[in-house]
Structure formats: C-alpha cells, structure tokens
KOLLUM-905321 format. One record per residue (C-alpha): residue in one letter; z, y, x. Coordinates in steps of 0.02 Angstrom, whole numbers, padded with zeros to 5 digits, always signed. Layout:
// KOLLUM-905321
AZYX/...
This chain:
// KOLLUM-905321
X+00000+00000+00000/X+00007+00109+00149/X-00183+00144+00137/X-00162+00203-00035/X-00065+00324+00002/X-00169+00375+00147/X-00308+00402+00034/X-00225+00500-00093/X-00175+00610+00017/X-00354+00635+00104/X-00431+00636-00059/X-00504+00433-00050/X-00468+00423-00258/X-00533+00596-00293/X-00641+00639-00430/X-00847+00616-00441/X-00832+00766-00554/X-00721+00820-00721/X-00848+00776-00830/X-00791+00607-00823/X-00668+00654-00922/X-00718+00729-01067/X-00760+00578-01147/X-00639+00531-01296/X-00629+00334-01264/X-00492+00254-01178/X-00467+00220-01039/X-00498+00347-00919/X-00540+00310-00728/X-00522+00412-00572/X-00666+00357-00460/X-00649+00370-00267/X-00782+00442-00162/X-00827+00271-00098/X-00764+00093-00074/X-00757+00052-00257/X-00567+00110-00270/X-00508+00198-00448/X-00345+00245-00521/X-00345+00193-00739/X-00239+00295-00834/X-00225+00197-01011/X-00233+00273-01174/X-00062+00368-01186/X+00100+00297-01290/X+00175+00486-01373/X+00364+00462-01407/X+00386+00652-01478/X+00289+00810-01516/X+00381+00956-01568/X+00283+01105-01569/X+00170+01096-01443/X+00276+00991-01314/X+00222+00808-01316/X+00324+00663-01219/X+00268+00498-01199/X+00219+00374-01058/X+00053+00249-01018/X-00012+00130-00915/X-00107+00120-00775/X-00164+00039-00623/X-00227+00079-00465/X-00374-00015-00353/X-00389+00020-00170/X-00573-00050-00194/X-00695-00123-00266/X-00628-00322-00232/X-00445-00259-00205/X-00313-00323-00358/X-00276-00183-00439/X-00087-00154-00474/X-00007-00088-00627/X+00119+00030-00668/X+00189+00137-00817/X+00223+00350-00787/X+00313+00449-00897/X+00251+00635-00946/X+00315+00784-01009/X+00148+00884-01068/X+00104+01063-01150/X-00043+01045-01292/X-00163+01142-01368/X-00209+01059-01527/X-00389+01101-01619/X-00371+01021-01785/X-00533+01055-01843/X-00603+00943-01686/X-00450+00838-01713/X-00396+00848-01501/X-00268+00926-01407/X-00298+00979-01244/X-00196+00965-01120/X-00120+01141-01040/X-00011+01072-00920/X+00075+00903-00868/X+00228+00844-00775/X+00260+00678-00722/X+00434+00634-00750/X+00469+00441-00706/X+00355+00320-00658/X+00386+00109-00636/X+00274-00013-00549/X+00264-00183-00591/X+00182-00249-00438/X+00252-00197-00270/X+00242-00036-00223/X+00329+00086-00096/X+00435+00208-00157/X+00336+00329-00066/X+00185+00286-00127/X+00239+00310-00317/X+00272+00468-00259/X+00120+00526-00185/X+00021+00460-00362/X+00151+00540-00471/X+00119+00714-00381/X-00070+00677-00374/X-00094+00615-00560/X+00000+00783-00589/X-00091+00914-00472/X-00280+00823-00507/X-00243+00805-00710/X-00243+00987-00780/X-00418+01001-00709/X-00491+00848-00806/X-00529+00925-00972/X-00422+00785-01036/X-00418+00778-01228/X-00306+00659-01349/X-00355+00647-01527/X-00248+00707-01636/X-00270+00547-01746/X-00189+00447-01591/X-00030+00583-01613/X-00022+00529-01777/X-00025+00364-01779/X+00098+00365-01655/X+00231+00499-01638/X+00372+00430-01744/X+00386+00529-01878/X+00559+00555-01889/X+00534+00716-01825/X+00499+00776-01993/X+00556+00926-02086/X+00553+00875-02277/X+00545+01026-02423/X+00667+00940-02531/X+00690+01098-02638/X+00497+01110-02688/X+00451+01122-02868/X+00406+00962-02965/X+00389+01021-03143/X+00224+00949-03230/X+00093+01091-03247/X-00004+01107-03431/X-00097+00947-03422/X-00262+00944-03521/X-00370+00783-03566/X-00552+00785-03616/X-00660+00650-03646/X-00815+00784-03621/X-00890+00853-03472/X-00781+01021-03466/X-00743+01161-03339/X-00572+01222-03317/X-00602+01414-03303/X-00431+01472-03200/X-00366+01662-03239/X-00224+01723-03136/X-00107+01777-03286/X-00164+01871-03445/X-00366+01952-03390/X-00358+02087-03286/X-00502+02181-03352/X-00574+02338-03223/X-00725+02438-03219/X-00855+02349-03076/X-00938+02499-03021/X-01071+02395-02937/X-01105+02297-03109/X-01062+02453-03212/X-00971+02341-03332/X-00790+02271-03342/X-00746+02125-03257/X-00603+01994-03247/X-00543+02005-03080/X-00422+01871-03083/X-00502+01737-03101/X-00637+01653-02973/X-00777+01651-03085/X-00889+01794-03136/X-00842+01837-03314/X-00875+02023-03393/X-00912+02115-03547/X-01082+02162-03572/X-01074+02312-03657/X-01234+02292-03768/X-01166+02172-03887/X-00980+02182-03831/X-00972+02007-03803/X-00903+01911-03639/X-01019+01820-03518/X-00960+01681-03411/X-01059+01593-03256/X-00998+01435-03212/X-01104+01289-03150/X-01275+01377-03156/X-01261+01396-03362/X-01198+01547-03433/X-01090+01549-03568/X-01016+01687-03696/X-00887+01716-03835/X-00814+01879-03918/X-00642+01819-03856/X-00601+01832-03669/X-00502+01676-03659/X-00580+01553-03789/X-00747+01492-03901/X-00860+01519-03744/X-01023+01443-03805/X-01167+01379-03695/X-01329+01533-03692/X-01487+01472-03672/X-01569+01638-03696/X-01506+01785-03605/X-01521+01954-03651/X-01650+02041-03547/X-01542+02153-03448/X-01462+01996-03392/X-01578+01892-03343/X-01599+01995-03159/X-01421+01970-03128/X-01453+01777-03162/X-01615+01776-03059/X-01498+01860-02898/X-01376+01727-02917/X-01505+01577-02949/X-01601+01655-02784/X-01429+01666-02685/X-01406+01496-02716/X-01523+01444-02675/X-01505+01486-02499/X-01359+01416-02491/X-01389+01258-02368/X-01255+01155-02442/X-01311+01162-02601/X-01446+01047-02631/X-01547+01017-02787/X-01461+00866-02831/X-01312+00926-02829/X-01326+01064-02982/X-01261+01014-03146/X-01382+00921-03226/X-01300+01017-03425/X-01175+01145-03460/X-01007+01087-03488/X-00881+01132-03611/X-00780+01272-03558/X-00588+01270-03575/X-00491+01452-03510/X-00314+01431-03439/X-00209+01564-03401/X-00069+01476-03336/X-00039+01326-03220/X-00170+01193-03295/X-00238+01039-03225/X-00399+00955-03314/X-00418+00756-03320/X-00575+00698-03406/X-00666+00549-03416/X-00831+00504-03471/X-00810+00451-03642/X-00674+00342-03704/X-00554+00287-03547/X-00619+00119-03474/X-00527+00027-03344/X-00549-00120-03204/X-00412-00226-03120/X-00354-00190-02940/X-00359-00352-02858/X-00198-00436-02838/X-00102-00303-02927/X-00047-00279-03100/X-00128-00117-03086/X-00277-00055-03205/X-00368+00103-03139/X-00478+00203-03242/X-00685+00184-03177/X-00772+00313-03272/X-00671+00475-03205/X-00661+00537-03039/X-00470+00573-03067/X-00342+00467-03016/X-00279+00399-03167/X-00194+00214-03183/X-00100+00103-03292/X+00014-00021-03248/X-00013-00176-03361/X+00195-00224-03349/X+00244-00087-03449/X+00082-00011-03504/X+00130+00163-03439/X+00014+00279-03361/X-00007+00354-03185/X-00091+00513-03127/X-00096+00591-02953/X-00114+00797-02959/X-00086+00904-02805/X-00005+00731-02712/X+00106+00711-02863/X+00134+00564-02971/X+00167+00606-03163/X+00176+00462-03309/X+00167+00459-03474/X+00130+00335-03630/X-00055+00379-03624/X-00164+00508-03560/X-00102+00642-03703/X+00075+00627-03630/X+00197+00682-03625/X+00192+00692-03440/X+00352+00675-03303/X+00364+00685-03144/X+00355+00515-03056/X+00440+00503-02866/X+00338+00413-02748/X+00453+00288-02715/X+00509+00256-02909/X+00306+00199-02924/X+00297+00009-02970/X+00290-00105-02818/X+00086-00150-02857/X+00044+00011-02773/X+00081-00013-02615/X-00032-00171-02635/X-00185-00077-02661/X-00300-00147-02513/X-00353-00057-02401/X-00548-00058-02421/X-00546-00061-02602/X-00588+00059-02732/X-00434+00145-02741/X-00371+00151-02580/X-00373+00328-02557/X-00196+00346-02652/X-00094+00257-02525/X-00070+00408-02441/X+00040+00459-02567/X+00118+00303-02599/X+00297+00291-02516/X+00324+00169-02362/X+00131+00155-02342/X+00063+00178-02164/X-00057+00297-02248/X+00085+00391-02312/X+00179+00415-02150/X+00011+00459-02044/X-00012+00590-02197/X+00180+00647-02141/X+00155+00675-01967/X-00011+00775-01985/X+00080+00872-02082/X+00183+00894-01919/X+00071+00930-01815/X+00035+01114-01768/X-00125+01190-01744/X-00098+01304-01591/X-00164+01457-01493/X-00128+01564-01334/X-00124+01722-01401/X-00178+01872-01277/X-00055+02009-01296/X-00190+02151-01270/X-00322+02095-01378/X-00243+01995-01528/X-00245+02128-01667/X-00148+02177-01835/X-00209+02274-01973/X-00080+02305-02133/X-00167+02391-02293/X-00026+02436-02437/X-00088+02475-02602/X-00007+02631-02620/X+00176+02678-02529/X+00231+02488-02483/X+00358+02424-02610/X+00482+02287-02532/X+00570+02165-02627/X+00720+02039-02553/X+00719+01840-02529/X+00822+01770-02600/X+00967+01662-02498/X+00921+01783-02350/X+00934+01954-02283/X+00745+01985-02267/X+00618+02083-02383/X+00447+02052-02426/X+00322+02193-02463/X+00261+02159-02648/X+00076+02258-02615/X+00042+02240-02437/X-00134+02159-02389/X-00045+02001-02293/X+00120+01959-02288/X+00242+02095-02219/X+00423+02052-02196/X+00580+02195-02157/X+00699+02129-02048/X+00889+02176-02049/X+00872+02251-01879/X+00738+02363-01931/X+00583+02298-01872/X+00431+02237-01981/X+00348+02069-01955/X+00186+02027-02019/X+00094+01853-02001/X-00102+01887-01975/X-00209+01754-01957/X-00079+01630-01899/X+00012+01767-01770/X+00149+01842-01795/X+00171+02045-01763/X+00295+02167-01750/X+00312+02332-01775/X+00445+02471-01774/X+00367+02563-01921/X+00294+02507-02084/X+00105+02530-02053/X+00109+02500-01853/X+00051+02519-01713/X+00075+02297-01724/X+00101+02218-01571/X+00107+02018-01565/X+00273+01953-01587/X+00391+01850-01466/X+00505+01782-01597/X+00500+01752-01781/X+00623+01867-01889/X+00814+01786-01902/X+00840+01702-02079/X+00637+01643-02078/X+00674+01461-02096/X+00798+01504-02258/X+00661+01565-02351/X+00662+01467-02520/X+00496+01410-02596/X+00525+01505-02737/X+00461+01662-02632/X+00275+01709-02605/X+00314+01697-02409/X+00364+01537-02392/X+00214+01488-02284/X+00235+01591-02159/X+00395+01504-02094/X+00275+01367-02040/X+00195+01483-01903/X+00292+01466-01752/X+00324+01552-01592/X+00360+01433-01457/X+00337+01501-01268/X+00297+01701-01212/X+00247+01785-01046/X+00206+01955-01000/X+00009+01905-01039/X-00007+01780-01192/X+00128+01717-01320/X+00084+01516-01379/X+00095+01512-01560/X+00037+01388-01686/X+00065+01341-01875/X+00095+01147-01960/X-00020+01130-02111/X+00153+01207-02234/X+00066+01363-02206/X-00100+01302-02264/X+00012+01228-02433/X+00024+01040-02370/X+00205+01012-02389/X+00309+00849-02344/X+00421+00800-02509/X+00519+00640-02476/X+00413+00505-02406/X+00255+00554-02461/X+00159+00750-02435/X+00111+00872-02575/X+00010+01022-02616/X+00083+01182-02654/X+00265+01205-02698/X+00252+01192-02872/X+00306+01371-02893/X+00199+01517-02994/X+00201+01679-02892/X+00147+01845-02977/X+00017+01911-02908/X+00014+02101-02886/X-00095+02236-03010/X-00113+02404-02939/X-00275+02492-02895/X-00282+02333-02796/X-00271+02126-02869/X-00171+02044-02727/X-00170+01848-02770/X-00016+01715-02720/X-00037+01527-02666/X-00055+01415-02805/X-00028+01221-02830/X-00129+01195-02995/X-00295+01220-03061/X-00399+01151-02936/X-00365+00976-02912/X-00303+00959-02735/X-00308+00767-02671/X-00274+00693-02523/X-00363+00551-02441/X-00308+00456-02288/X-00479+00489-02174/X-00523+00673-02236/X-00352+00752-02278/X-00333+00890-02431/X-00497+00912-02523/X-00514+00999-02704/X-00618+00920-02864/X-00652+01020-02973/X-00744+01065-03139/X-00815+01222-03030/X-00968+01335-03018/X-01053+01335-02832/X-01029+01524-02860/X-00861+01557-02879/X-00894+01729-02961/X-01034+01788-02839/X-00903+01817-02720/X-00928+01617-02629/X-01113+01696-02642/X-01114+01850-02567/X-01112+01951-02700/X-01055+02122-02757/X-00933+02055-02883/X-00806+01922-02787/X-00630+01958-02810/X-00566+01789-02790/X-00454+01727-02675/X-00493+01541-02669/X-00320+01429-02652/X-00163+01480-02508/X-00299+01487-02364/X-00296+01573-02217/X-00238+01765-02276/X-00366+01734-02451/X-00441+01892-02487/X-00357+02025-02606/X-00475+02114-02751/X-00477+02308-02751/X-00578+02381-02868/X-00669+02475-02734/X-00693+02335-02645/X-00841+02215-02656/X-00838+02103-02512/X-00791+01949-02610/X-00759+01759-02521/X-00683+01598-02579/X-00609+01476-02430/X-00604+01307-02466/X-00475+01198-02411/X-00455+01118-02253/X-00423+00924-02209/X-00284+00849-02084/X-00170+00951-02112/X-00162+00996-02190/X-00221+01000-02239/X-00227+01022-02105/X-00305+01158-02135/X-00394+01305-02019/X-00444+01476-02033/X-00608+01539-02050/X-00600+01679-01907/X-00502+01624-01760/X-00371+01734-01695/X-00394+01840-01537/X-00370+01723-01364/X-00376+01719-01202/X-00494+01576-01165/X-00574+01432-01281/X-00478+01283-01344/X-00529+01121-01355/X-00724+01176-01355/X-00694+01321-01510/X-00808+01458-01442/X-00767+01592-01299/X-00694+01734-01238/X-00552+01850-01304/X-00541+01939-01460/X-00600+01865-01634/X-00719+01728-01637/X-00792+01665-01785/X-00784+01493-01845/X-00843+01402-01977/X-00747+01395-02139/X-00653+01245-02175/X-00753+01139-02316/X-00716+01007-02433/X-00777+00866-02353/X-00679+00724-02472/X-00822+00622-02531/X-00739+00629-02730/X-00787+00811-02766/X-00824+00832-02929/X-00930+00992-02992/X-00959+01041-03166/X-01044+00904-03279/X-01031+00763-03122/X-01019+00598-03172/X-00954+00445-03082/X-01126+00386-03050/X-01175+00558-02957/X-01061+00573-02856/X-01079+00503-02651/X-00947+00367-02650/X-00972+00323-02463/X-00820+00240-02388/X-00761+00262-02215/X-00752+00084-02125/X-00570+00008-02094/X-00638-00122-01978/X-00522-00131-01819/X-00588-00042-01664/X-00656-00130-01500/X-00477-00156-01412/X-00603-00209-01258/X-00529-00139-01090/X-00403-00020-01199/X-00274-00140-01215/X-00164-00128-01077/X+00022-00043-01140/X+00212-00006-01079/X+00350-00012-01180/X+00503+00106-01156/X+00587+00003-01016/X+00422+00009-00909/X+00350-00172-00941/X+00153-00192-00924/X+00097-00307-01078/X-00108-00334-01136/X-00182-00422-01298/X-00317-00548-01265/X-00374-00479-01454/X-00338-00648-01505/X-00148-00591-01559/X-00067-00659-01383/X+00023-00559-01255/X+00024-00567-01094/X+00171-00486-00974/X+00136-00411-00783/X+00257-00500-00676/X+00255-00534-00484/X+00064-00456-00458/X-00021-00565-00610/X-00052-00575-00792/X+00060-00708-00889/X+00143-00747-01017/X+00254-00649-01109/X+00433-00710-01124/X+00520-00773-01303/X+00637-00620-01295/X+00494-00463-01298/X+00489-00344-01451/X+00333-00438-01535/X+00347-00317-01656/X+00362-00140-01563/X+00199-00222-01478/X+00102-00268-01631/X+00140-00082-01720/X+00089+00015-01552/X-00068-00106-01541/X-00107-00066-01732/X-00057+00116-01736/X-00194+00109-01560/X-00329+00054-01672/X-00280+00159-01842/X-00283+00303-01734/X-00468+00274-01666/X-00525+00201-01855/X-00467+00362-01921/X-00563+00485-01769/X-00698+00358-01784/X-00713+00388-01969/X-00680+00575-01965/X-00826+00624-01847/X-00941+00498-01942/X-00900+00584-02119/X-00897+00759-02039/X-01069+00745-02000/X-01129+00699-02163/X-01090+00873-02235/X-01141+01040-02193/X-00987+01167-02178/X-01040+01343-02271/X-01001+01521-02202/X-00853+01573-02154/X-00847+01697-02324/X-00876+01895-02326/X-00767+02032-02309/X-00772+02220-02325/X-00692+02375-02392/X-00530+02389-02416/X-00515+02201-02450/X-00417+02087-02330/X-00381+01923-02356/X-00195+01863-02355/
C-alpha cells in the first residue's frame, strides 16, 4: 500500500477530466493517468439532511492498477448541498471527510492521504446526487408535522355531467376593465364580465362561452355571439392557439355545464351513473369512469374520496362527507399494487413507502446562494400599509402589501421575495437580504395568511452571499400525520382596495399527489384562465399559493396563472429564479434574476373541461427494479463492506475477499437500503422519462403595478 500512497500524492489516481463526473449513474470512478489504477466511490448511503447539511457514508475501493485487487473501504462525510428540485439533484458545495474504515489492510497513513485527497479532488467533480436517492433514503424522522392544519370537508359537489367548477374568491368583485371598457370579475381566474349591450354576463371557460343575467348562476352555453364579441373571441382563439402546449386534441370536444362557487368547493363527477371495478386482492371497488379518486370499500359499503391529499367518507357520493385520517383507512389500501390502476393513492396512504418518500420531499429544501449586492426587494402597498397581528406571536402582517411583509418587535420589517428573505429598517425599504428570519416565525399558526413563509429558511451568511432555501410548506405541500396534504385547510380573505390581493387556497382546484410526479391539479378548467394564462389584457388571477401569485389592480393588466409544481412539493419552484451568484445544478448563469420556466402540471390525470376517461393520456411510469449491475456494493453504520449478487444473497468483505455474510448481519437494514437504492433510481428514472413527454409553458406575464405574492 505504500505505492498508493505514493501516487496519490504525485497525482497517479488523478482525474482524466471532471466531466467524468457529471454523469448521474452510480458508481463513480477516479481514473489514474496510466497503469489502469482507479479509486470507486459507490453510490452514497445519507443518514440526515437538515437544511442543506447532508451526512452519510459509502463505499468504495481503490485499485493500484489495472490487474491489482482492488481493496474496499467505507468514508464517512459531512457535505454542504445545493438542491435544484426542478432537475431533481443537489450539488455538492463542499465536503468533509469525517471517518473512514478499510476492510482490507491498509496503513493508517494511507487512509489518510485518500481521506484528504477524496476531500481536496471532490468539490471540483461537478458531483450531483438525485434528490430521489435523498428521499428514499434519509430517514424521515426528521420531519416537522403541521398537526394543527385544518381538516374540515370543503362544499363537496357531485355531477354525473361534464361540468366546470367556475372558482370566485368571495362574493364578485365587479371593477371597471379599462382595457375591455366593461366590468369585470376580478376574483375569479376566468374571464367573466358584463357586456353592457344586453346587460347580461359572459363567461369563457374551455373555448365555449357561456352567459346568464345572474353573475353567479343559470350560465347557459352561446353558440352565437353578439358581434362586438366575436373579436374578443377571435384574440383569444388566435392566442391559443400559439400556445405550444395546447394541442388540438386537447380542446374540449363540447361545453360543459357550468357550476359558480363562491366559497371553498371541490367538484367530483363521473361520466354518467358511477361504475366501478375490483382492485385485485382487495375488498376495494374504485370508480372507472371519473378521473377522481373515488372508492368504495365492499366491507362496509362506505365511500372514499381523496381531495387536496385528504381522505373524506361518506354513505355515497351525495354525503355527507367527514374527514377520514390516513391511518383510520381500511387495511385494503395499503394493498393496492403497485403497478395497478390505482396506485397513485398510496402516497397518501399511511405506512406506505410511497407515503414516507412523499414525507421527506416534503423535507427537502430547495436552496440558493443568495448574492448580497444583487438579490433585490421590491414592496408595493395599496395605499398607507395596514398591519394586522398573528396570532400566538408578537409579529404583524401587512394586510395590503404586494408580498408578504412582516413587523418585527424590534422594529425591523421582513419581507419574503421570491424565496429570500429581506429586511428593512423602514416600511417601504431600502431591502437588504436578510441573515436571520424574524423571532416568533416558526409560531405562526396556519390560521394566518403567512404561514408559508416560515418554511423559507436562512441557514449560513458571509459578508458576500447568505444560503437560503425553502421545503415545499411554502409552495402549500404540508406533512399531516403520516401522510402530506395540500393547503392548510384554512380560507384567508383576500384584500379589496384599489388593488385585489389573493391568499393561498386548498380547494377548488383539485390538487393530487402522485408518487413519480408530485402535486399536480385536475381540473374542470379553461386553457385560458381569464386571458391572463394567455397573455392578455384582462388576467387578474393569481393561480393557487405559488411562488408570490400575482395581485389584480385595476390598473394593472399584466395577468399570469402559475401552475403547481411536483416533488415538493410540491415540490414546487418559482417561475423567476432569485438573484445568485453563480448557477446551480445547471439552472442558467450569472447574477441577478434569471428566468426559468414555470412549473407545469405534468401528472398524467389532468382533467380539462368536458375530458373523459377515454381522453385522457394514462401512461404509467415503469416500477420495474433498476440494473443493480456494478452499483451494489454498500456499508452499514459500523463500516462493513456487503454486495448483492441480485439474486437476494449477500456477500461480506472480510480478510481481502468477497464471502459470505455471517447469520448475525441486519438482513433487513440491507434489504431496505438495497430497495430504497433502486426506488430512488425508478423514481429519477421515471421522472426524466415523463418530464420529457410534456412541454412546460411560459413562465407567466407581469406588469404594472402588479406583483405576484
């Protein structure tokens, strides 16, 4: 072993180049110059990840040469990430070796000499972990749980009909549109006015128009529009048409029946009179003409939907409807299989591998390295600010501000923009990026229209860049028990001034989860939104709790909807990144604002207005284990070497050879880090392969006075 460490030291097991190690597969190999000799670091074992600081250990082994035996060791780490959940990697910032333990014989000295070498050479490989393996892996333990969210069943309305849920924001807010030159409902995210020639109400939703005398009822289908319409109709067919990810197939084929809520509302419908099919080896019925989640458990004949990652029963699907835990559901559904038509629920089943992957995405931050002189802040009140206090703390939120705004009990004002928090001294700036959150932040209650913002964190500062980063809480993926949710549950007023500032909701738009995409929405909606998703003069919708969603003034015509995000939760991203110093993980260049693509609903059960079943691309990601081949060498937490033959046998590193195991090794700890291994590949496998079967829009429009929240 005294040669190896005379090449390490001269540089005999450097590097052809860093390109090498770019690649995602496992595992990775350090090449020497010549002779054949390489240095495998195996795909790494996390123990914890708290903000971005991830712990964890791997294998490797080290060959002189090319017919040299190569001998096998385990290293512990301490490492700094910088995650990019929309890639789904973390990049490594910076490593330390903290233990290492050979198997074979080696010198003291020479574990040394690779220890500090692994650790000097690593930060320059470019190395990226998918975020998939940190979920599969890190025990999730580490969770924080929102035990005090809102469970309440929304309204619940069933249709056997092809209908639309049209969502208002409270009782219509009706303004002049100077751009239109008619009055408009701004709260809502569909274009719906008053035409002033016959007085009536026009509504656009899924390429039909529809009108009734009544703003929030009797809308009727209009096949012939008056004339001074039909322009506006032929700028919004046009628009659309431009729209890449709208294809021709995927317009409503008819126009739907149009039901107007003005309160939390979730629509189930099915096509016609509810038919069901068994779930093999369950006494479980699921529903086959709907593309809801709606079941029925044949024991006691009660029935099972899933809305925003809750579970709510009832006799039959006209209720009444209750709240269902996740772990009071019957036994048969955690016996869905895998691979079958209804798999996508075990996420939100309790005790379900699906279920804890779901909870530790919903750990996992997405982070940046802010720059201190180019990250900016820019606070808009409608009118003198107007704070209000949170409740259980000593903090104040402004009620009209453009994005969140909170007054601290030492005097300072923090406001969260675009994932960073500011500070300021005075109520409209100058903002400077913050180096700590306000004291009482993590006793904000739910109840409050800032909760989301105590999931952006602050975790390490220096004179040049502060690294923050936010968990998917403050995209609205919550964890609630043993299973995550969406939204709190909670109705926030929004706020009417000369300005419509919208709050986070949790109903309305049928927010699922699926174990390979994340949060997705179906729903009854129009590809428009309300001209705003378009481009249009009229907008004035926020879309769900994005990234800061836009506010409505009535001088203000930029309009944009943001759809919601997968992994993390919802993992969820914003559609303009925040000013940085340098790229992460491959997200564009250079300091200040870069713009990114929006997130997009990439679940493959979106449902649009008038979709049936039978439209609708029903593609299923594969669940067929990954190639193990030369990836399954690992360590367990005492340092022992161990490899699968992929036939289920185990074989244990002792005395310079592979053997086999002893009677007394944890089987079991093996099996799960061997099976969380492969999840964790099936599910990056499966998310680039879906990914590039859909075509992410723009990332919205903005303008005026306008500024999303």
């Amino acid at each position: 072993m005294k040669n190896l460490s005379v090449a390490i030291v001269i540089g005999g097991l450097l590097l052809h180049n860093g390109s090498v190690f770019s690649q995602n597969n496992w595992p990775k190999e350090i090449l020497a110059k010549s002779g054949g000799g390489k240095i495998t670091i195996y795909q790494p074992q996390p123990e914890s990840y708290v903000g971005v600081k991830l712990t964890g250990r791997w294998a490797v082994s080290v060959r002189l040469n090319s017919t040299a035996e190569p001998v096998f060791g385990a290293m512990w780490f301490e490492a700094t990430l910088n995650t990019e959940k929309d890639s789904r990697t973390a990049s490594l910032e910076s490593i330390k070796i903290t233990n290492a333990r050979f198997t074979d014989s080696v010198k003291p000295e020479t574990i040394k000499k690779v220890n500090a070498f692994i650790e000097s050479e690593m930060i320059k490989w470019n190395l990226e972990i998918s975020v998939d393996e940190l979920i599969t892996s890190v025990n999730a333990e580490q969770r924080i749980n929102d035990s005090a969210l809102k469970m309440d069943p929304p309204k619940i309305i069933y249709t056997t009909k092809p209908s639309t849920l049209v969502f208002i924001d409270g009782q219509p807010n009706i303004k002049m549109d100077d751009k239109l030159k008619m009055e408009r409902v701004i709260n809502t995210p569909f274009l719906l006015f008053k035409f002033p020639d016959d007085g009536k109400f026009y509504l656009y939703a899924g390429s039909f128009w529809h009108s009734s005398s009544s703003v929030t009822s009797a809308y009727t289908y209009v096949k012939d529009l008056p004339s001074k319409l039909k322009e506006l109709d032929k700028q919004i067919k046009d628009a659309e048409a431009k729209k890449d990810s709208i294809k021709p197939g995927d317009r409503p084929k008819a126009p739907t029946e149009i039901i107007i809520a003005t309160e939390p509302t979730e629509l189930i419908q099915t096509e016609g009179v509810a038919t069901y099919k068994v779930i093999a080896g369950t006494n479980l019925l699921y529903a086959d003409n709907t593309l809801d989640e709606i079941f029925k458990d044949v024991n006691t004949q009660e029935t099972f939907i899933l809305i925003s990652g809750r579970w709510y029963s009832a006799p039959n699907l006209n209720g009444p409807w209750v709240f269902n835990p996740s772990d009071k559901l019957p036994a048969d559904f955690a016996r869905i299989p895998p691979g079958s038509e209804k798999d996508g629920v075990l996420a939100n089943v309790a005790g379900t591998p699906e279920a804890e992957e779901a909870i530790m995405e919903a750990q996992i931050p997405q982070t940046v390295k802010v720059d201190r002189k180019n990250a900016k802040c820019s606070v808009t009140y409608d009118g003198q600010p107007k704070f209000k206090k949170i409740e259980n703390t000593e903090l104040e939120v402004a009620e009209n501000s453009s994005i969140t705004v909170i007054r601290s009990t030492d005097g300072k004002y923090y406001a969260v923009d675009n994932g960073i928090w500011f500070v300021s001294e005075e109520t409209q700036g100058p903002w400077e990026v913050a180096n700590e959150r306000p004291k009482d932040i993590e006793k904000i209650p739910p109840s409050d229209q800032s909760y989301n913002t105590k999931y952006v964190y602050v975790y390490e500062s220096t004179p040049e860049y502060v690294y923050m980063g936010y968990t998917p809480g403050y995209m609205g993926c919550y964890v609630y028990g043993p299973t995550v949710v969406y939204g709190t549950g909670f109705y926030y007023m929004p706020w009417y001034g000369a300005y419509y500032y919208p709050r986070p909701v949790t109903y309305g738009f049928g927010f699922s989860y699926n174990p390979w995409m994340g949060w997705s929405m179906h729903w009854g909606m129009s590809f428009s939104f309300g001209w705003g998703y378009m481009g249009f003069y009229g907008g004035g919708w926020w879309g769900p709790p994005m990234y800061r969603p836009p506010c409505a003034g009535w001088g203000w015509h930029g309009g944009y909807y943001g759809r919601p995000g997968y992994g993390g939760g919802g993992y969820q991203r914003p559609a303009t990144r925040p000013s940085v110093s340098q790229p992460i993980a491959g997200a564009g260049s250079g300091a200040g604002a870069s713009t990114r693509p929006a997130n997009v609903n990439n679940n493959m059960y979106n449902r649009r207005d008038g979709a049936t079943t039978k439209d609708v691309n029903r593609n299923r990601p594969t669940v067929n284990p990954t190639n193990r081949a030369g990836n399954n060498v690992y360590t367990d937490r005492a340092g022992n070497l161990y490899r699968n033959d992929n036939k289920g046998n185990w074989q244990q590193r002792n005395n310079n050879t592979w053997g086999g195991a002893s009677n007394n090794i944890n089987r079991n700890d093996l099996n799960r880090s061997m099976n969380q291994r492969d999840r964790g590949n099936m599910r990056n496998n499966n998310y680039q392969a879906q990914s590039r079967n859909y075509s992410r829009p723009s990332g919205g429009f903005r303008g005026g006075g306008g500024r999303r929240r």
